[in-house]
N, CA, C and O of each residue as an XYZ file, in Angstrom:
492
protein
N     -47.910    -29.021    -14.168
C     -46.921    -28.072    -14.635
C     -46.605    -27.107    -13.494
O     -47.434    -26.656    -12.704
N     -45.111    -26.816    -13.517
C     -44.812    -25.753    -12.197
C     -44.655    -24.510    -12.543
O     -44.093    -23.990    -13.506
N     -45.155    -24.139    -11.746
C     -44.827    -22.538    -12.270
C     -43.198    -21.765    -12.158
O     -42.370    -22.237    -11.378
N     -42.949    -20.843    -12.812
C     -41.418    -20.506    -12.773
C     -41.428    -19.771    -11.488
O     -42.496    -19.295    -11.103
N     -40.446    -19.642    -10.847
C     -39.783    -19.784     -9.600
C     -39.788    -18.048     -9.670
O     -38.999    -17.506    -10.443
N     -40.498    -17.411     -9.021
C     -40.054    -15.477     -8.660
C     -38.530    -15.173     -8.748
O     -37.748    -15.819     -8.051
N     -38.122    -14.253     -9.547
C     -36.994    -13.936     -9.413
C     -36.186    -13.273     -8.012
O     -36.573    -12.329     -7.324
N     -35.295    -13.865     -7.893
C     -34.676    -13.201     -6.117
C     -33.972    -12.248     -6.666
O     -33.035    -12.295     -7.463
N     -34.668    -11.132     -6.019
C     -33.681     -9.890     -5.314
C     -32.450    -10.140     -4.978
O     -32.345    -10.509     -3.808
N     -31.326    -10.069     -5.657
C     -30.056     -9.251     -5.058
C     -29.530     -8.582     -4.471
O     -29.125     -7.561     -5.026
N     -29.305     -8.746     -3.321
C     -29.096     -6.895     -2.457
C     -27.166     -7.460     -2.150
O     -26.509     -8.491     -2.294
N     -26.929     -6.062     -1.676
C     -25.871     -6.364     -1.104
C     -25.765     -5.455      0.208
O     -26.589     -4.567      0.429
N     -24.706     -5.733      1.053
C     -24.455     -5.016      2.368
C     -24.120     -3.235      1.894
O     -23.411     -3.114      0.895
N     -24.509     -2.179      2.440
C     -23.834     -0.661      1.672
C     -22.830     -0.120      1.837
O     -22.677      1.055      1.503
N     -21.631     -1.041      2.548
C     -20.250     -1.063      2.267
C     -19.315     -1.463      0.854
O     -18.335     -0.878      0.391
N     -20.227     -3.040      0.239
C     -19.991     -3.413     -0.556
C     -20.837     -2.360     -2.009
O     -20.373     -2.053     -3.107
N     -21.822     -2.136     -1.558
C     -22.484     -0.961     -2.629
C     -21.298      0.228     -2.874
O     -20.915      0.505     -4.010
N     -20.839      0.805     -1.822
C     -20.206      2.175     -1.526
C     -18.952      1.775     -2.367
O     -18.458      2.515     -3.218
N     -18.409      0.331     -1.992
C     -17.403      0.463     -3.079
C     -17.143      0.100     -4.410
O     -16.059      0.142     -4.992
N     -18.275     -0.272     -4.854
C     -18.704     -0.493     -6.382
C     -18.727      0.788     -6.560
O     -17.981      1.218     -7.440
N     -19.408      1.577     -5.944
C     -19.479      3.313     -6.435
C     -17.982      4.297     -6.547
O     -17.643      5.143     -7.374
N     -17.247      3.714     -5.227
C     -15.593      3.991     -5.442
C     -15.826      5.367     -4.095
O     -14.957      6.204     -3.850
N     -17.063      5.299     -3.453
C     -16.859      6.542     -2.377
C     -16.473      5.708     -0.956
O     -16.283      4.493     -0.900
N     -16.426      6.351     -0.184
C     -16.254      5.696      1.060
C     -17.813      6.058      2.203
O     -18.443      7.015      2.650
N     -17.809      4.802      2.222
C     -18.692      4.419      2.731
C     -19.881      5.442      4.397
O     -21.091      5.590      4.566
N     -18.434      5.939      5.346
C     -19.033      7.018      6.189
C     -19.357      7.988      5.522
O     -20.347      8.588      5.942
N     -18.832      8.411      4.530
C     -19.496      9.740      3.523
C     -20.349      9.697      3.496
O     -20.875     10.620      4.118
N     -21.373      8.663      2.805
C     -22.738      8.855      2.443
C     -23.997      9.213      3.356
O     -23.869      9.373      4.570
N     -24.946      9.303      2.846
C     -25.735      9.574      3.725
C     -26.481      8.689      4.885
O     -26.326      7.474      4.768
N     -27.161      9.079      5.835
C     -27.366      7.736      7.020
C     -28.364      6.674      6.130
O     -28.196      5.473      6.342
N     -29.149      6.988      5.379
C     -30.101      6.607      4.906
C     -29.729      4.881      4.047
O     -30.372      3.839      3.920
N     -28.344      5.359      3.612
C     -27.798      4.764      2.637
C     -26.715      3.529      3.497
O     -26.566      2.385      3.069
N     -26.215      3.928      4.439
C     -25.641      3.322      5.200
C     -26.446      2.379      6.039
O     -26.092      1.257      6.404
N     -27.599      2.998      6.301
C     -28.515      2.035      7.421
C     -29.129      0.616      6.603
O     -29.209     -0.565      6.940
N     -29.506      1.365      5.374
C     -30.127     -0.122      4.602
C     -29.613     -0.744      3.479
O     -28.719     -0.108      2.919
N     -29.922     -1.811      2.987
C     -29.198     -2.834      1.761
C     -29.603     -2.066      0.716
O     -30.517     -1.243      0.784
N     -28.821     -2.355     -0.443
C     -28.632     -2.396     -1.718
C     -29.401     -3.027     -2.798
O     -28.659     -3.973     -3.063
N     -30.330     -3.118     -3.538
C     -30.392     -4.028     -4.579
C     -29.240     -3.782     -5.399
O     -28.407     -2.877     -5.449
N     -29.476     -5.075     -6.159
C     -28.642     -4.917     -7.839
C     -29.478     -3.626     -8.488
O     -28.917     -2.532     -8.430
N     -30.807     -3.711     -9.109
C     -31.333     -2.988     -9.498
C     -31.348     -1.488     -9.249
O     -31.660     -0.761    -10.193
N     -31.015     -0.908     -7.972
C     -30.964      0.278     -6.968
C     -29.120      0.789     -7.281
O     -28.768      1.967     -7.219
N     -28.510      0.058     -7.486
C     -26.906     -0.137     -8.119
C     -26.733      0.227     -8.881
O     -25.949      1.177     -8.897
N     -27.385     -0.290    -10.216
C     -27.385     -0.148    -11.115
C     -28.077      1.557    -11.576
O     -27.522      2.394    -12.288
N     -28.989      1.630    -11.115
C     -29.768      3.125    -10.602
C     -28.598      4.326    -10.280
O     -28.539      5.421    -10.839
N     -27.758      3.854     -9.306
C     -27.129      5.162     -8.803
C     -25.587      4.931     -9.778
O     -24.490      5.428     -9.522
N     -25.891      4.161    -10.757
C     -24.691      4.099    -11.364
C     -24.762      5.535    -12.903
O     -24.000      6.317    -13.470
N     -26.308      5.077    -12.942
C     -26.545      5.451    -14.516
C     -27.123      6.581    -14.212
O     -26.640      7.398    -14.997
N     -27.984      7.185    -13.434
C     -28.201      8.756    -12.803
C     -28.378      9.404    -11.430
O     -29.379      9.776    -10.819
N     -26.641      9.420    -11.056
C     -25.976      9.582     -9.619
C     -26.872     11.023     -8.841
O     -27.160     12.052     -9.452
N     -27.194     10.741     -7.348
C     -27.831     11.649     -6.996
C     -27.256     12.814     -6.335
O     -26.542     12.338     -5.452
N     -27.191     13.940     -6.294
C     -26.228     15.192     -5.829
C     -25.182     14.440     -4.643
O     -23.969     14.234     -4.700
N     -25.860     14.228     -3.909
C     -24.574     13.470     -2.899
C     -24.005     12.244     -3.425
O     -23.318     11.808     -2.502
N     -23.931     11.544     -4.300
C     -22.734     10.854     -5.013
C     -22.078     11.657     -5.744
O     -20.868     11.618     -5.524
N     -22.506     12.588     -6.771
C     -21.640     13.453     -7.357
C     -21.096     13.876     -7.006
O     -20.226     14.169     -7.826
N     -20.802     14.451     -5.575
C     -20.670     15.884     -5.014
C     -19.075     14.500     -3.728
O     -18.049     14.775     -3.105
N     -19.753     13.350     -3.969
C     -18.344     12.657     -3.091
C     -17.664     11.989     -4.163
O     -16.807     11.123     -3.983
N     -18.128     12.479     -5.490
C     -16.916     11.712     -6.401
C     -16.200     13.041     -6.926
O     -15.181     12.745     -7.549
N     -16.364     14.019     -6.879
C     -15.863     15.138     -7.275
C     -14.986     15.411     -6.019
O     -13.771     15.416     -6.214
N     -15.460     15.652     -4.691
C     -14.566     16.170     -3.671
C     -14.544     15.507     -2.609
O     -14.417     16.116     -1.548
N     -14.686     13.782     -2.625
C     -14.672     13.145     -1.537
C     -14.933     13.725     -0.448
O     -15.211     14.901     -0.215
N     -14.796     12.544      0.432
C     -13.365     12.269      0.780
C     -13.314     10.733      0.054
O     -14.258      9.950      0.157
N     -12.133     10.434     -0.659
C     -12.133      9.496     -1.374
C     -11.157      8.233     -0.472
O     -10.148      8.444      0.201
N     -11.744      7.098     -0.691
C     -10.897      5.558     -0.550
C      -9.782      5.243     -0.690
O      -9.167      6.009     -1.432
N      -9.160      4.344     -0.258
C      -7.816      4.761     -0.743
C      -7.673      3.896     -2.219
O      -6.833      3.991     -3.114
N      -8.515      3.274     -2.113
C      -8.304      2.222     -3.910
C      -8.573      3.912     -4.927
O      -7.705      4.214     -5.746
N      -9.484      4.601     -4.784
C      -9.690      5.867     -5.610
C      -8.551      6.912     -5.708
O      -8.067      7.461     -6.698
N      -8.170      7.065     -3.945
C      -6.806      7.571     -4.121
C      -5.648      7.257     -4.676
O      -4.921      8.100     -5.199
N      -5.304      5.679     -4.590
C      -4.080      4.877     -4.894
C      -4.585      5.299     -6.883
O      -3.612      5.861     -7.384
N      -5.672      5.159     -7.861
C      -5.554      5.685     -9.181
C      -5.790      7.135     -9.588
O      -5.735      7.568    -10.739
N      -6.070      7.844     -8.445
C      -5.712      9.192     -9.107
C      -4.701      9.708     -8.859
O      -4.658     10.890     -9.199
N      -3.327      9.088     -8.124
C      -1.964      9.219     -7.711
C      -1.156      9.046     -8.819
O      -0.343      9.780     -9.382
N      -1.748      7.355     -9.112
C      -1.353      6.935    -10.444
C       0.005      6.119     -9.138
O       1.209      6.357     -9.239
N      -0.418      5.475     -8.370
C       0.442      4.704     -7.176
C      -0.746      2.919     -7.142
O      -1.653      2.397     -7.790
N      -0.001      2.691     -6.083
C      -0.577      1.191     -5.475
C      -1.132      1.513     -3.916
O      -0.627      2.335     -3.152
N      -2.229      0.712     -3.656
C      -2.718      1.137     -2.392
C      -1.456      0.764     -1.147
O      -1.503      1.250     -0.016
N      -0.470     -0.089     -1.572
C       0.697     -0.693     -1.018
C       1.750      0.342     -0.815
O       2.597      0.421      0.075
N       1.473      1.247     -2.003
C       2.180      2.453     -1.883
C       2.025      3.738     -0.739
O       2.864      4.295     -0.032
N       0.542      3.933     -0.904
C      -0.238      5.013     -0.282
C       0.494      4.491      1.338
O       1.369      5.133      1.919
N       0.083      3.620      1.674
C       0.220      3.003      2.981
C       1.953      2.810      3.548
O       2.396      2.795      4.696
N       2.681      2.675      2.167
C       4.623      2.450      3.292
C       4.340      3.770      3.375
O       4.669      4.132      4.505
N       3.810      4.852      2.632
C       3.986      6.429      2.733
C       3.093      6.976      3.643
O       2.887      8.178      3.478
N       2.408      6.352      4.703
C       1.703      7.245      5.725
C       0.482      7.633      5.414
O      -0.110      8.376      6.196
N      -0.220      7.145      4.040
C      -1.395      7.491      3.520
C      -2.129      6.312      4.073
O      -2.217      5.331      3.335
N      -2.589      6.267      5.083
C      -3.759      4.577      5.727
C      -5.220      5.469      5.575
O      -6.068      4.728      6.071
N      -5.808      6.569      5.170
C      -6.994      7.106      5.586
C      -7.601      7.799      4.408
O      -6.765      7.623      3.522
N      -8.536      8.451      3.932
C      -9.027      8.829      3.467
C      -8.840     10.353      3.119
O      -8.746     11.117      4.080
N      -8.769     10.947      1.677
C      -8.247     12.124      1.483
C      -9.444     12.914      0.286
O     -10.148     12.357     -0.555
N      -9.317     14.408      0.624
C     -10.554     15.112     -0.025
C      -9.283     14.984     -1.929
O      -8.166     14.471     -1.987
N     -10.118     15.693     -3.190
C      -9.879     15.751     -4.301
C      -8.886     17.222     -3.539
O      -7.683     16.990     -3.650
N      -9.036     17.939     -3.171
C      -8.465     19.237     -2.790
C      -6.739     18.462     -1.611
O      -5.662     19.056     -1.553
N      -6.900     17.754     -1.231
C      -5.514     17.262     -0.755
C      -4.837     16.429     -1.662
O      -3.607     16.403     -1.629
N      -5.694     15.495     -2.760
C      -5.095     14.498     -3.468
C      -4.197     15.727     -4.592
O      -2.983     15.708     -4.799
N      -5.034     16.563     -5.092
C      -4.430     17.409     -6.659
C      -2.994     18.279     -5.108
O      -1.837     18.087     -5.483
N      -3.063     18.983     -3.827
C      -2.051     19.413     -3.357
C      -1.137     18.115     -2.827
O      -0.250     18.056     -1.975
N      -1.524     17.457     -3.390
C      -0.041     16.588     -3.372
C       0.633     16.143     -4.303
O       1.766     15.709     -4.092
N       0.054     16.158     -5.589
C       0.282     16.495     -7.201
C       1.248     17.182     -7.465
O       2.302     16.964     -8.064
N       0.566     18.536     -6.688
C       1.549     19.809     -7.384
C       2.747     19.639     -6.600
O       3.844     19.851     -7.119
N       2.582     19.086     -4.768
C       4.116     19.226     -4.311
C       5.107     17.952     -4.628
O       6.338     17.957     -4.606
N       4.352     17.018     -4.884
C       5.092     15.985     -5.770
C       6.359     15.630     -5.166
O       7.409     15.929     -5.736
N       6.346     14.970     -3.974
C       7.244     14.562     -2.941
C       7.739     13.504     -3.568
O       7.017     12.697     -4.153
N       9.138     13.405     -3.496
C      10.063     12.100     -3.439
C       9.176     10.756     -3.716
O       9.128     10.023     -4.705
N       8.455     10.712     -2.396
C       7.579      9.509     -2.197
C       7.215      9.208     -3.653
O       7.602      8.296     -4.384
N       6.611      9.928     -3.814
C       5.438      9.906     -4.884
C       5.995      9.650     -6.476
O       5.528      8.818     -7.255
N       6.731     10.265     -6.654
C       7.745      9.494     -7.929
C       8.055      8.885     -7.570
O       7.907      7.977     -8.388
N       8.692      8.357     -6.443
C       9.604      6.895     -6.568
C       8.207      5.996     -6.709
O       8.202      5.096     -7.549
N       7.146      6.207     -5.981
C       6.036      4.486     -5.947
C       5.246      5.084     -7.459
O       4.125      4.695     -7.784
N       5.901      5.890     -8.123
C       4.725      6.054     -9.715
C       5.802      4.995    -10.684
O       5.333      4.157    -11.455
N       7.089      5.172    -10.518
C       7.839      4.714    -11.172
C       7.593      3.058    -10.667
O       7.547      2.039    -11.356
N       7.482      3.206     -9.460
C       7.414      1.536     -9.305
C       6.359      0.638    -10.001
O       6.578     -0.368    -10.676
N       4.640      1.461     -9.562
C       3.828      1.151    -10.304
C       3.773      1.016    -12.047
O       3.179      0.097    -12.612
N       4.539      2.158    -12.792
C       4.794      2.038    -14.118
C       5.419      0.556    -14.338
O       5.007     -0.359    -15.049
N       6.390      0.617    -13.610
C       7.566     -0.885    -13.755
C       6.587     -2.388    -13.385
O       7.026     -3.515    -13.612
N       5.448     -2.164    -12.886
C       5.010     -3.287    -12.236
C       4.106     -3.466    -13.520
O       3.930     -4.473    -14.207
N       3.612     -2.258    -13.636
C       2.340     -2.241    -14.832
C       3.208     -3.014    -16.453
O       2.774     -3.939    -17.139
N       4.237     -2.380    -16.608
C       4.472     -2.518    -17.741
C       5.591     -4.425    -18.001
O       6.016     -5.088    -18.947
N       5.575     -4.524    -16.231
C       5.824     -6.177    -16.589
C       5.222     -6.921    -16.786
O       5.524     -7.924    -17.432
N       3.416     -6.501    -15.942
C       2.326     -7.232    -16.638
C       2.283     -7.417    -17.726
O       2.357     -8.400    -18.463
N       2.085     -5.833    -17.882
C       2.040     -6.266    -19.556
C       2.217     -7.357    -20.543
O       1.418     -8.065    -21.156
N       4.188     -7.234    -20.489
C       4.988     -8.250    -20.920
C       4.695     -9.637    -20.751
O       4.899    -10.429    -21.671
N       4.290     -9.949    -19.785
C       3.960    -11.539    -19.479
C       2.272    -11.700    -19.912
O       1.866    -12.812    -20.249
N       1.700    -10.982    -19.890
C       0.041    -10.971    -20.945
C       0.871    -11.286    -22.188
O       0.672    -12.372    -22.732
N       1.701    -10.522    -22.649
C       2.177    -10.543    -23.931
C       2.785    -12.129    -24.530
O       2.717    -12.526    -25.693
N       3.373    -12.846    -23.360
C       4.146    -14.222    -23.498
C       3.321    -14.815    -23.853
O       3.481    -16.009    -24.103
């Protein structure tokens, strides 16, 4: 009879960790950057985040996939508009309030894109 096989560890690279978490990756700390990920350790900083994840999901500097949904835009968007880099919660809400051209025209686009999905889920 064989014995059952040890379960393998999961890790991942802490780029791919950083963006399951939705921060960007130079933010974090060296510690976190220098070594792998488990699943288990993932799952950990998912369910009780430690002051420095909180503290980069509250005031980044955030990704642009994080930026492109708190715009309520497409990362396709961020980018024809000069946005290629990374932005704090304190630049994302002052661009809210000044609410440039840009920025309605690619919300409206995204609405229009969103709501054709929709329609064809719907077919």
């Amino acid at each position: 009879m064989t014995s059952p096989k040890p379960k393998s560890i999961q890790t991942m690279k802490p780029a791919t960790a950083a963006k399951k978490l939705g921060v960007l990756l130079s933010a974090t700390p060296a510690e976190f950057q220098a070594g792998v990920v488990s699943r288990d350790e993932l799952n950990e900083l998912q369910a009780t985040p430690p002051a420095w994840l909180v503290d980069l999901r509250r005031n980044g500097p955030h990704p642009k996939q994080v930026i492109a949904v708190k715009l309520k835009v497409s990362i396709s968007g961020l980018i024809r508009n000069g946005i290629t880099g990374p932005l704090t919660t304190a630049e994302i809400e002052a661009l809210k309030a000044e609410n440039p051209a840009w920025l309605e025209r690619e919300r409206t686009i995204q609405a229009e894109v969103r709501k054709e999905a929709l329609n064809l889920k719907q077919r």
